[in-house]
mmCIF file of the N, C-alpha and C atoms, coordinates in Angstrom:
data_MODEL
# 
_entry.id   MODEL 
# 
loop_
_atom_site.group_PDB 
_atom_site.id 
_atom_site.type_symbol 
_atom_site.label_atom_id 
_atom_site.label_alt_id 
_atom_site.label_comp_id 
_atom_site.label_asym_id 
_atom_site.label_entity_id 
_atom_site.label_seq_id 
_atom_site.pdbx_PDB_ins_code 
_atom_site.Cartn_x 
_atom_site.Cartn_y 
_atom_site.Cartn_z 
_atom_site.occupancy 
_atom_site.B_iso_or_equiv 
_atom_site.pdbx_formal_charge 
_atom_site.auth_seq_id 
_atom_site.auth_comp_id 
_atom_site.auth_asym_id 
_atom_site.auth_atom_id 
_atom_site.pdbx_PDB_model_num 
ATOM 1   N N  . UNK A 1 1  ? 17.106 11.825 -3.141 1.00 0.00 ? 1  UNK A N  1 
ATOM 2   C CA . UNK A 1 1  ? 16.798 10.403 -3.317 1.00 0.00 ? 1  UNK A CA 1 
ATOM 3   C C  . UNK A 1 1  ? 17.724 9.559  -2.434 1.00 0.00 ? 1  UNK A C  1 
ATOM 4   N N  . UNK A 1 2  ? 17.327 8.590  -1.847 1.00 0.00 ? 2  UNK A N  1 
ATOM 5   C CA . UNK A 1 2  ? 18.099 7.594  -0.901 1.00 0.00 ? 2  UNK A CA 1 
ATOM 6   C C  . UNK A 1 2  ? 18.949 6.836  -1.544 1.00 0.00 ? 2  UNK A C  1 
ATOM 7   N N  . UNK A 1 3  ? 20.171 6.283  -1.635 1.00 0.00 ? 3  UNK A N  1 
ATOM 8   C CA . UNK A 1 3  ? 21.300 5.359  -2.052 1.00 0.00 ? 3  UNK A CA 1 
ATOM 9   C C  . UNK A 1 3  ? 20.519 4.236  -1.775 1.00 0.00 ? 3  UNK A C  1 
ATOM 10  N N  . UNK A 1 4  ? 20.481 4.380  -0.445 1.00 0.00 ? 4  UNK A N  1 
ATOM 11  C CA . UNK A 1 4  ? 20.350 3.213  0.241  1.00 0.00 ? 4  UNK A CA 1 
ATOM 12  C C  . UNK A 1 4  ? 18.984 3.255  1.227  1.00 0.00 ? 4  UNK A C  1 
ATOM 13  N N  . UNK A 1 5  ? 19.076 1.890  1.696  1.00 0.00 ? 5  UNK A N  1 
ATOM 14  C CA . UNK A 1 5  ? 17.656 1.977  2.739  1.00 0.00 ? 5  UNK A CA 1 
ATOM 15  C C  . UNK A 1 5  ? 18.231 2.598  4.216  1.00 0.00 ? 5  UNK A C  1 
ATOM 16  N N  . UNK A 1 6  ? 17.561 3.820  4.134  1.00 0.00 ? 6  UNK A N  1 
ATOM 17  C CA . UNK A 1 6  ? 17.818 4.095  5.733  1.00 0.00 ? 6  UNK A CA 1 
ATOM 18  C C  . UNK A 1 6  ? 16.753 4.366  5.977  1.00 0.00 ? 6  UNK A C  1 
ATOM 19  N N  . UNK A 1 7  ? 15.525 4.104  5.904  1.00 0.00 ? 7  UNK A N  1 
ATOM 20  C CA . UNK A 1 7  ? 14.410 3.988  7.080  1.00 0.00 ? 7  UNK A CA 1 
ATOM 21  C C  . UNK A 1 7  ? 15.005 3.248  8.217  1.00 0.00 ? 7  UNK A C  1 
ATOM 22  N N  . UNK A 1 8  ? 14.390 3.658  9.574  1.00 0.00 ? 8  UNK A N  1 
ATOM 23  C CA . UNK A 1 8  ? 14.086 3.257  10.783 1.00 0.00 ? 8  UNK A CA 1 
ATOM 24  C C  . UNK A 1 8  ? 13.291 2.340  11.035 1.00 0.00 ? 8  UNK A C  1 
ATOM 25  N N  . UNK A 1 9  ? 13.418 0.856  11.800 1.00 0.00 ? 9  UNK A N  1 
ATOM 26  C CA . UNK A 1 9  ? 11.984 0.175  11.993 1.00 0.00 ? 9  UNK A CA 1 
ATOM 27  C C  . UNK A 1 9  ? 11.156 0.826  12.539 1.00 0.00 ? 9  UNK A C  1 
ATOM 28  N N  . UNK A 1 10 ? 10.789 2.002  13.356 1.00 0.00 ? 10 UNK A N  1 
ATOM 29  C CA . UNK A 1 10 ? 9.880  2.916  13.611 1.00 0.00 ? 10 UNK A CA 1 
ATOM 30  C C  . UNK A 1 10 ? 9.291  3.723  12.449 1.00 0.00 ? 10 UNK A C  1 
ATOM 31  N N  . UNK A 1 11 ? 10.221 4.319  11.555 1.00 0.00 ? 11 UNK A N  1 
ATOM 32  C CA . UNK A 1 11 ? 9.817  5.277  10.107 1.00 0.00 ? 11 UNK A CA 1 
ATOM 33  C C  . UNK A 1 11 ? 9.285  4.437  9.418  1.00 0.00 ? 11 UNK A C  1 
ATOM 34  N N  . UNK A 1 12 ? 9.282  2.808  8.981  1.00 0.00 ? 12 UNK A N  1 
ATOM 35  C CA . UNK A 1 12 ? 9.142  2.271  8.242  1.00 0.00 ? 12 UNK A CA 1 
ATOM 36  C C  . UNK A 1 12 ? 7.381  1.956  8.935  1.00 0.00 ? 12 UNK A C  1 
ATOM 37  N N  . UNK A 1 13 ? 7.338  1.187  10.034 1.00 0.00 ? 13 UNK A N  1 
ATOM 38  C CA . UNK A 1 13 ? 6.282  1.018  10.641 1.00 0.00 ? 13 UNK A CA 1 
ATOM 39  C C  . UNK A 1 13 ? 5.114  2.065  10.423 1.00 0.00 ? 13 UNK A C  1 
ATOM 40  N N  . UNK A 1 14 ? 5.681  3.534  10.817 1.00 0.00 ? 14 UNK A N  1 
ATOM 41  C CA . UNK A 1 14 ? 4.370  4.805  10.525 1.00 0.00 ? 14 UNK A CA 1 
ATOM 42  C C  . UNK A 1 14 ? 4.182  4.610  9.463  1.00 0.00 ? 14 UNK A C  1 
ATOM 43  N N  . UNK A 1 15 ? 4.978  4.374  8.131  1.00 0.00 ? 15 UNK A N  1 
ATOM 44  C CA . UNK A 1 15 ? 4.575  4.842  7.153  1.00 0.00 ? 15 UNK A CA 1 
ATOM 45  C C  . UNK A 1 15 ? 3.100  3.156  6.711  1.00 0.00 ? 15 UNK A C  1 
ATOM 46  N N  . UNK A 1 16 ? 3.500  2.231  7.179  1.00 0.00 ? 16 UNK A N  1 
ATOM 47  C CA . UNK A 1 16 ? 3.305  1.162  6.889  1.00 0.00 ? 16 UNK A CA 1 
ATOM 48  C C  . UNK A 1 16 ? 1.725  1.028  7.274  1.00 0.00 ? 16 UNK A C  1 
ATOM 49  N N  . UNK A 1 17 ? 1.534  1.860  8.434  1.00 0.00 ? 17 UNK A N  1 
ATOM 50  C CA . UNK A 1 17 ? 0.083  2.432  9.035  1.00 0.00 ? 17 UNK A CA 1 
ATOM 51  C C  . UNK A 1 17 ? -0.183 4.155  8.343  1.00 0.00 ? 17 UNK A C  1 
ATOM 52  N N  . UNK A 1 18 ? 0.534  4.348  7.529  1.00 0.00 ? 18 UNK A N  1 
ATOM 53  C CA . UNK A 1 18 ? 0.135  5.843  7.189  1.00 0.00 ? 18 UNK A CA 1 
ATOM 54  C C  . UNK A 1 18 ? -0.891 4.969  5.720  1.00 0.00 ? 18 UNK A C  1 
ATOM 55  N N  . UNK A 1 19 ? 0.173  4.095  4.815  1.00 0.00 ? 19 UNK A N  1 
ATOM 56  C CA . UNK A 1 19 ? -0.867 3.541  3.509  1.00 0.00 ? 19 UNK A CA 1 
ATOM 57  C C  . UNK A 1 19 ? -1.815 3.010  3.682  1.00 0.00 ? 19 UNK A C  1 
ATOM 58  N N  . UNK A 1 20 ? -1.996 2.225  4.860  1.00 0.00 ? 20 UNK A N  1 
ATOM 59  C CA . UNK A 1 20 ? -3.539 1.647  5.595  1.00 0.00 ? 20 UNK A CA 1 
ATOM 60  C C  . UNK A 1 20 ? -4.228 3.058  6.463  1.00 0.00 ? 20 UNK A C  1 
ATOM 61  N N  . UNK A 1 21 ? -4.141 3.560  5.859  1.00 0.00 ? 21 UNK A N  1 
ATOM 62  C CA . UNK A 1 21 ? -5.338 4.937  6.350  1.00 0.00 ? 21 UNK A CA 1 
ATOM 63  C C  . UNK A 1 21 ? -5.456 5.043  7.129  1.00 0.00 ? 21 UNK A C  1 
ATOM 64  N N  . UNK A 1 22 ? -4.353 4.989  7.856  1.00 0.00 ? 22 UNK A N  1 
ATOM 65  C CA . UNK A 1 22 ? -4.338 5.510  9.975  1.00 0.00 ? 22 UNK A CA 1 
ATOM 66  C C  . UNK A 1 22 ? -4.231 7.085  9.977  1.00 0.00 ? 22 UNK A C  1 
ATOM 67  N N  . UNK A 1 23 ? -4.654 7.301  10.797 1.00 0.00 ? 23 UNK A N  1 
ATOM 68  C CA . UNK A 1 23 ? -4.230 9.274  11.120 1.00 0.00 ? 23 UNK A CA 1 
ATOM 69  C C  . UNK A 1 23 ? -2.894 9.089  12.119 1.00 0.00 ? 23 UNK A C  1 
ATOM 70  N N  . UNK A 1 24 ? -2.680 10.332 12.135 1.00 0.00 ? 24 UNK A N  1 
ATOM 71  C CA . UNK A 1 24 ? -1.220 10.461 12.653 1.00 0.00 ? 24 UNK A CA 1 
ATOM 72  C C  . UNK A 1 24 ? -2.033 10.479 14.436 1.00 0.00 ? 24 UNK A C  1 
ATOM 73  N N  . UNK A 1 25 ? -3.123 10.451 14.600 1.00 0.00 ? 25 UNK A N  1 
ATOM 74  C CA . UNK A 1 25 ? -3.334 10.356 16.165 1.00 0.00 ? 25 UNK A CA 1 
ATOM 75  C C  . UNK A 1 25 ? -3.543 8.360  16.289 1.00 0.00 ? 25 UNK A C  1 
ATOM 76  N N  . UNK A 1 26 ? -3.921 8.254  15.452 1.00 0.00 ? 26 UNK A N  1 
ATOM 77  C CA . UNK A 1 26 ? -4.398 6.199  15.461 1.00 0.00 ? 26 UNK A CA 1 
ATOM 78  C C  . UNK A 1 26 ? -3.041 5.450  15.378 1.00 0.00 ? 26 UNK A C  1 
ATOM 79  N N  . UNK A 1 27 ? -2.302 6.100  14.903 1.00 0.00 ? 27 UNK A N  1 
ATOM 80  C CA . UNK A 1 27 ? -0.666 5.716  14.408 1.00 0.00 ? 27 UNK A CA 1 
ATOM 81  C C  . UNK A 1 27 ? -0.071 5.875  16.331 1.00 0.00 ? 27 UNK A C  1 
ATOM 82  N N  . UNK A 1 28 ? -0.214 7.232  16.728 1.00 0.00 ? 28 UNK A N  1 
ATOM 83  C CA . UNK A 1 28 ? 0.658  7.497  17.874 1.00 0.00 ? 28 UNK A CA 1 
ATOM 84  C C  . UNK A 1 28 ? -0.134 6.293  18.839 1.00 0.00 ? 28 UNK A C  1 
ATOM 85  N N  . UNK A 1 29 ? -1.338 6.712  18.894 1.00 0.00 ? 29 UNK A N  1 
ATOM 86  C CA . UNK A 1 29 ? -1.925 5.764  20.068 1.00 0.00 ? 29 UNK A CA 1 
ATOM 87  C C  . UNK A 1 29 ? -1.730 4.090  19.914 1.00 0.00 ? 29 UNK A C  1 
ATOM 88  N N  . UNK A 1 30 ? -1.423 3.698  18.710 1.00 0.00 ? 30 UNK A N  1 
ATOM 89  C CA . UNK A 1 30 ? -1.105 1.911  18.449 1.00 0.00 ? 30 UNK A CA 1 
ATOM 90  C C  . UNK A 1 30 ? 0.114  1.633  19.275 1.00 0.00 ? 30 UNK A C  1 
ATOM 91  N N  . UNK A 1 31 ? 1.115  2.609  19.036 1.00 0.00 ? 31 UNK A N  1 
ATOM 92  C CA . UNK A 1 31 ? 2.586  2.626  18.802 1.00 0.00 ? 31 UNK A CA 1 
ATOM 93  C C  . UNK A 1 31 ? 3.213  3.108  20.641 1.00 0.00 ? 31 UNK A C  1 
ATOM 94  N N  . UNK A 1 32 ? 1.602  3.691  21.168 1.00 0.00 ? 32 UNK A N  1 
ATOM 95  C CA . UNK A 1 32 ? 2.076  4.548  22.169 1.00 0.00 ? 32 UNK A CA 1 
ATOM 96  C C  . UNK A 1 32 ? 3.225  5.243  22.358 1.00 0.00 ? 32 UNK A C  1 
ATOM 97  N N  . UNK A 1 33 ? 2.683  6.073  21.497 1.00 0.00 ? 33 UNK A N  1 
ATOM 98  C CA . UNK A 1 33 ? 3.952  7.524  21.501 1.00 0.00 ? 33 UNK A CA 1 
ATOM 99  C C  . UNK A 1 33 ? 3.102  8.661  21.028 1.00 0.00 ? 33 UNK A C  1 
ATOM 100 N N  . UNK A 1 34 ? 3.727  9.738  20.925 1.00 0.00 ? 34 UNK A N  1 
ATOM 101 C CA . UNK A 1 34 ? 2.868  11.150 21.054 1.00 0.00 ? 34 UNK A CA 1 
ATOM 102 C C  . UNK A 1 34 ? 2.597  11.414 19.806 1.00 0.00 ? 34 UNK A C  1 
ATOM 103 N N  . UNK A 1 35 ? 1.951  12.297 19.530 1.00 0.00 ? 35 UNK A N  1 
ATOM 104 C CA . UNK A 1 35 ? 1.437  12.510 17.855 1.00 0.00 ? 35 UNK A CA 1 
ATOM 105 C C  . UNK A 1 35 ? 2.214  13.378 17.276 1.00 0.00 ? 35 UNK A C  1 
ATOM 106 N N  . UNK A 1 36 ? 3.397  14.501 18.209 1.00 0.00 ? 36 UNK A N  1 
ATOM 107 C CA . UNK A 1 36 ? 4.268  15.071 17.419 1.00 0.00 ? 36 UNK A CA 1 
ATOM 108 C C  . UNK A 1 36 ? 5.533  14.054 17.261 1.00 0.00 ? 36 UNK A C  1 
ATOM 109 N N  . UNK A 1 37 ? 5.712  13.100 18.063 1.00 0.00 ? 37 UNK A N  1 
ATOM 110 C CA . UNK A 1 37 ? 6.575  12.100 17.701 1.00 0.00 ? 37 UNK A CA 1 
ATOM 111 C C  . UNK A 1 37 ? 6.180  11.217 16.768 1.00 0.00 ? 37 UNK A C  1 
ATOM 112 N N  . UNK A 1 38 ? 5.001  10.901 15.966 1.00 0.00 ? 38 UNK A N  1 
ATOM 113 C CA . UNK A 1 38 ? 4.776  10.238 14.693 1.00 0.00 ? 38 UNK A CA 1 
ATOM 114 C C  . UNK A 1 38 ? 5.093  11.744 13.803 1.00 0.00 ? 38 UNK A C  1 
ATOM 115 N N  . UNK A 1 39 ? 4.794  12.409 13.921 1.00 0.00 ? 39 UNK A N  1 
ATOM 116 C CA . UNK A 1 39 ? 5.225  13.795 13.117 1.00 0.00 ? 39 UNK A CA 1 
ATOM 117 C C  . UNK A 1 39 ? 6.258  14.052 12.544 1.00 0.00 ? 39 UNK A C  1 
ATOM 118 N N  . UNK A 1 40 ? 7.431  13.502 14.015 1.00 0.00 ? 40 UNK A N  1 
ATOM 119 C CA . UNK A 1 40 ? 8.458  13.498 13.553 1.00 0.00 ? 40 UNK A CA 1 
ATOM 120 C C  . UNK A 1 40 ? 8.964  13.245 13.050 1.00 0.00 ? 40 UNK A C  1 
ATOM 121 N N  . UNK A 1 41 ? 8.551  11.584 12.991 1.00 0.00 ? 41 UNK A N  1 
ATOM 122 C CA . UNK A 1 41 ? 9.292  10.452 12.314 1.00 0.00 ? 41 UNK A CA 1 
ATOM 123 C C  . UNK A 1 41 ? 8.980  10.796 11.159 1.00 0.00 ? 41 UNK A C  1 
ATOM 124 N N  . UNK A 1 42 ? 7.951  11.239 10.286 1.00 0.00 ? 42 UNK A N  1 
ATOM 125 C CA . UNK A 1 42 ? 7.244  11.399 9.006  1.00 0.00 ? 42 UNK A CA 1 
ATOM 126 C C  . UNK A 1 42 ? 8.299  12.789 8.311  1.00 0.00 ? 42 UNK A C  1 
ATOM 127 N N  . UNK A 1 43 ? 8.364  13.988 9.008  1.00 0.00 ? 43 UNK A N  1 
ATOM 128 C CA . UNK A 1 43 ? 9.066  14.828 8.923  1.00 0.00 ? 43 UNK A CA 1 
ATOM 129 C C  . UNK A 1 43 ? 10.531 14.448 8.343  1.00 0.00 ? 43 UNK A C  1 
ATOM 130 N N  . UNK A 1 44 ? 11.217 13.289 9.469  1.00 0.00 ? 44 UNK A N  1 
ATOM 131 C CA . UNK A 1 44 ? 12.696 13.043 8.951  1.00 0.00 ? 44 UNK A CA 1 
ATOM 132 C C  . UNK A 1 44 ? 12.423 12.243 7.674  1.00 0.00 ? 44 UNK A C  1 
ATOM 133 N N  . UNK A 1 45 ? 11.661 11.295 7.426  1.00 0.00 ? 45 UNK A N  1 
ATOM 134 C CA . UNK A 1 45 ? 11.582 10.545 6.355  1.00 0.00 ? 45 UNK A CA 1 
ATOM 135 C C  . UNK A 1 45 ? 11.625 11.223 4.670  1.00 0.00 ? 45 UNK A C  1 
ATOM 136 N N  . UNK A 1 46 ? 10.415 12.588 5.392  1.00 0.00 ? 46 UNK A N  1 
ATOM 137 C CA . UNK A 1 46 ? 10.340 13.682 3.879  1.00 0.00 ? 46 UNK A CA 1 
ATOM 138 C C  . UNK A 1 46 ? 11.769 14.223 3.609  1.00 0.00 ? 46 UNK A C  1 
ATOM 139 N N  . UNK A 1 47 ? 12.666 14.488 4.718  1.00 0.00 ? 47 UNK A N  1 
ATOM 140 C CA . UNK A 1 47 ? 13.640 14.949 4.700  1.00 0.00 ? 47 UNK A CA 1 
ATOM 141 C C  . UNK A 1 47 ? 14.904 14.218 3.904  1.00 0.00 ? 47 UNK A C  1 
ATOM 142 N N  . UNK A 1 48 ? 15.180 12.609 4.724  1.00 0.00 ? 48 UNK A N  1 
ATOM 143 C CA . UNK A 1 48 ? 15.531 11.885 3.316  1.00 0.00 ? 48 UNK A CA 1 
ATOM 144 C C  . UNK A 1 48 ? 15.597 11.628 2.490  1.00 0.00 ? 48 UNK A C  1 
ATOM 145 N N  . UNK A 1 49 ? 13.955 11.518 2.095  1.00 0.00 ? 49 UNK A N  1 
ATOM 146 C CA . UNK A 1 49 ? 13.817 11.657 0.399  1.00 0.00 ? 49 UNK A CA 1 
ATOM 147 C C  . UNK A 1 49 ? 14.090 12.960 -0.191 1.00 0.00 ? 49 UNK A C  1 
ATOM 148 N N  . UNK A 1 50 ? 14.076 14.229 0.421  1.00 0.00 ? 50 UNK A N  1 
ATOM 149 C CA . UNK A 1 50 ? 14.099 15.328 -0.050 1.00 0.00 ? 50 UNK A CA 1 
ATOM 150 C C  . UNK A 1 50 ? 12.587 15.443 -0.661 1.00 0.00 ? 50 UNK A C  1 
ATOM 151 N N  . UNK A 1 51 ? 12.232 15.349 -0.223 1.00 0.00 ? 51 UNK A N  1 
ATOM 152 C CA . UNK A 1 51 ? 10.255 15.327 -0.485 1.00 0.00 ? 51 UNK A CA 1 
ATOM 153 C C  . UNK A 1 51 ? 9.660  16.611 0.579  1.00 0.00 ? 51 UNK A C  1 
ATOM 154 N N  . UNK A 1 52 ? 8.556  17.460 -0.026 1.00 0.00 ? 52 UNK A N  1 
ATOM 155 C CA . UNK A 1 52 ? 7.507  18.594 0.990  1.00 0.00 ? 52 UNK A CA 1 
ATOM 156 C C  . UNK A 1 52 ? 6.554  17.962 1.173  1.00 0.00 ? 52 UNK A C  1 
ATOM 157 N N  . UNK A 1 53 ? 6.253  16.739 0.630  1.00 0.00 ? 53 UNK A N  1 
ATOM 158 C CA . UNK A 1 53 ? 4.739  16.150 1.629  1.00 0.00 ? 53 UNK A CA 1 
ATOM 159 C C  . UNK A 1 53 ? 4.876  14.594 1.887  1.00 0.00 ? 53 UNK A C  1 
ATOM 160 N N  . UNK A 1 54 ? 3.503  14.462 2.415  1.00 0.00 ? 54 UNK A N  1 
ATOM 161 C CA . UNK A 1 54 ? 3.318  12.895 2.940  1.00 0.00 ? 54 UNK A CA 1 
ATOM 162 C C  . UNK A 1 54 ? 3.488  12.171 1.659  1.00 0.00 ? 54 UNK A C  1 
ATOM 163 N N  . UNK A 1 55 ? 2.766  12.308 1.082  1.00 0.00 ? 55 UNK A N  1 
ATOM 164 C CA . UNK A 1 55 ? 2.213  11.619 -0.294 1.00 0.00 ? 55 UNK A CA 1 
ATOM 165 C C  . UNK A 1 55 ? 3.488  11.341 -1.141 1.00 0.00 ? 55 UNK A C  1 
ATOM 166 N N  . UNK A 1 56 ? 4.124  12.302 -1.119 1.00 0.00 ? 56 UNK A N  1 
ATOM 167 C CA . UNK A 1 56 ? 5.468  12.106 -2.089 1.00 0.00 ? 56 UNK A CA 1 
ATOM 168 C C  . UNK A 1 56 ? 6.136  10.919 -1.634 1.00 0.00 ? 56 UNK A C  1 
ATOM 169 N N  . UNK A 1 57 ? 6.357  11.284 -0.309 1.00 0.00 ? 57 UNK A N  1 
ATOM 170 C CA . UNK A 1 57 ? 7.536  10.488 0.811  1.00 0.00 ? 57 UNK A CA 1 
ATOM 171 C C  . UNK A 1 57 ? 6.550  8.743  0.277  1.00 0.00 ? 57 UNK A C  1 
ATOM 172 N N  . UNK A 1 58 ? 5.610  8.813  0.786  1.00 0.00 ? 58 UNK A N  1 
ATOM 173 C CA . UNK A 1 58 ? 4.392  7.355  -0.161 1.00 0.00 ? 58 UNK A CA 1 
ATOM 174 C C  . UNK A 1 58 ? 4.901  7.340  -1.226 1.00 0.00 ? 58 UNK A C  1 
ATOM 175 N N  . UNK A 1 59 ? 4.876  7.739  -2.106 1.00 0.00 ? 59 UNK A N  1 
ATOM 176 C CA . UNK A 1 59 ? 4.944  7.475  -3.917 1.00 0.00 ? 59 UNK A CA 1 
ATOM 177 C C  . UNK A 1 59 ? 6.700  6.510  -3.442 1.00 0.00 ? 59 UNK A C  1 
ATOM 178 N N  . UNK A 1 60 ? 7.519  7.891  -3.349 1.00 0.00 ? 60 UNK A N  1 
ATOM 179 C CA . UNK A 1 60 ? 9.268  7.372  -3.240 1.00 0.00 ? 60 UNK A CA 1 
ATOM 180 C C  . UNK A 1 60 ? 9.485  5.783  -2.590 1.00 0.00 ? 60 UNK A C  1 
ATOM 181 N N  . UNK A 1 61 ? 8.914  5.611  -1.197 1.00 0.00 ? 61 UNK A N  1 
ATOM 182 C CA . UNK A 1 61 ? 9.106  4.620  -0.539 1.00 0.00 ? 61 UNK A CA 1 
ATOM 183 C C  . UNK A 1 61 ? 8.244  3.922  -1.316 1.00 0.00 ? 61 UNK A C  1 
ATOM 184 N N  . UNK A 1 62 ? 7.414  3.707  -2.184 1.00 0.00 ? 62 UNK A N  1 
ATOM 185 C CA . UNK A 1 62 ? 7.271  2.428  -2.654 1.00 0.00 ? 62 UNK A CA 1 
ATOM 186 C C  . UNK A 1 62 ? 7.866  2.251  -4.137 1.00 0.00 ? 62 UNK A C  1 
ATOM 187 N N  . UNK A 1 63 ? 8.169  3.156  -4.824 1.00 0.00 ? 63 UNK A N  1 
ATOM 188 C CA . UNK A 1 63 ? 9.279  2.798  -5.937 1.00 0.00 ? 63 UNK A CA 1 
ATOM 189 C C  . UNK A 1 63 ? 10.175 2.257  -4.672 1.00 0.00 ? 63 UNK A C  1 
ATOM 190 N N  . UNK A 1 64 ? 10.571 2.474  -3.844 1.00 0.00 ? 64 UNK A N  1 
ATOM 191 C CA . UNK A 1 64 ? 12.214 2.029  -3.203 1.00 0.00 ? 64 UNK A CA 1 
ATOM 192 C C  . UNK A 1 64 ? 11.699 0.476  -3.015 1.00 0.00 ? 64 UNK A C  1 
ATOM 193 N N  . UNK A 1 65 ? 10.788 0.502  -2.493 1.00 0.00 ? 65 UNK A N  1 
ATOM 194 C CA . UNK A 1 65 ? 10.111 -1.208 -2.094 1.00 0.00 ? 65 UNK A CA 1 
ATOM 195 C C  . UNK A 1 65 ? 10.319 -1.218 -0.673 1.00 0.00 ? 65 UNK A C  1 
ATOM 196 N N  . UNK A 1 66 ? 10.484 0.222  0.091  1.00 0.00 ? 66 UNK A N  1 
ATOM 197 C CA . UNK A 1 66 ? 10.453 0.051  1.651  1.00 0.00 ? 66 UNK A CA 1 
ATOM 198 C C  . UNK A 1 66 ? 9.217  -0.208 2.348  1.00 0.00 ? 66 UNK A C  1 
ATOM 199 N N  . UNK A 1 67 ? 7.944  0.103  1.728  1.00 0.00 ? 67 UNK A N  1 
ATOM 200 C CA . UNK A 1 67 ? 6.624  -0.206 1.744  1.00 0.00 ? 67 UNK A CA 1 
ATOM 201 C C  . UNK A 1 67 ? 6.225  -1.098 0.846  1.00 0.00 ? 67 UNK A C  1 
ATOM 202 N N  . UNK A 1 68 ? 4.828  -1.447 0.953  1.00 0.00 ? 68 UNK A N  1 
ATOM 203 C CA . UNK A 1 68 ? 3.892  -2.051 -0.056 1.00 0.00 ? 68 UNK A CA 1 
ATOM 204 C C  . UNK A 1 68 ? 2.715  -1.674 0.413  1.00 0.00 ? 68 UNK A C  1 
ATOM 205 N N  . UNK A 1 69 ? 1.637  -1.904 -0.876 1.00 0.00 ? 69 UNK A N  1 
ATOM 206 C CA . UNK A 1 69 ? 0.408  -1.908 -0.501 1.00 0.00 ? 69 UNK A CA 1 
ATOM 207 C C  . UNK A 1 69 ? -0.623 -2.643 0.340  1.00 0.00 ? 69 UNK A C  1 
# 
C-alpha cells in the first residue's frame, strides 16, 4: 500500500485513460509512446501498490483519490 502519492504525471495520466476504456495501444498512440512503454508505466504502478493486476491497481488508486471516475 502507498504512504504517500507517488504516481508519476505520466502513471497517473495512463491510468486516467485506462478508467475511460482506452486500450493500452489508444493510450500509447494519444501519448505517443510505445505500447510496451504504457505497459510499463502500468507494471510499475501494480508494483507500488503491491497489486498482480490492472483492475486492482484501479480499485487502490481510487480509494487513494489518485483517480476518479
Amino acid at each position: 500500500m502507498m504512504e504517500k502519492r507517488v504516481l508519476t504525471k505520466r502513471e497517473k495520466e495512463i491510468f486516467d485513460y485506462l478508467v475511460n476504456n482506452k486500450t493500452t495501444k489508444e493510450i500509447a498512440t494519444m501519448l505517443n509512446i510505445s505500447e510496451k512503454t504504457v505497459r510499463n508505466h502500468i507494471s510499475n504502478v501494480m508494483q507500488k501498490l503491491g497489486v498482480k493486476a490492472r483492475t486492482s491497481a484501479v480499485i487502490e488508486l481510487l480509494k487513494l483519490n489518485e483517480i476518479s471516475l
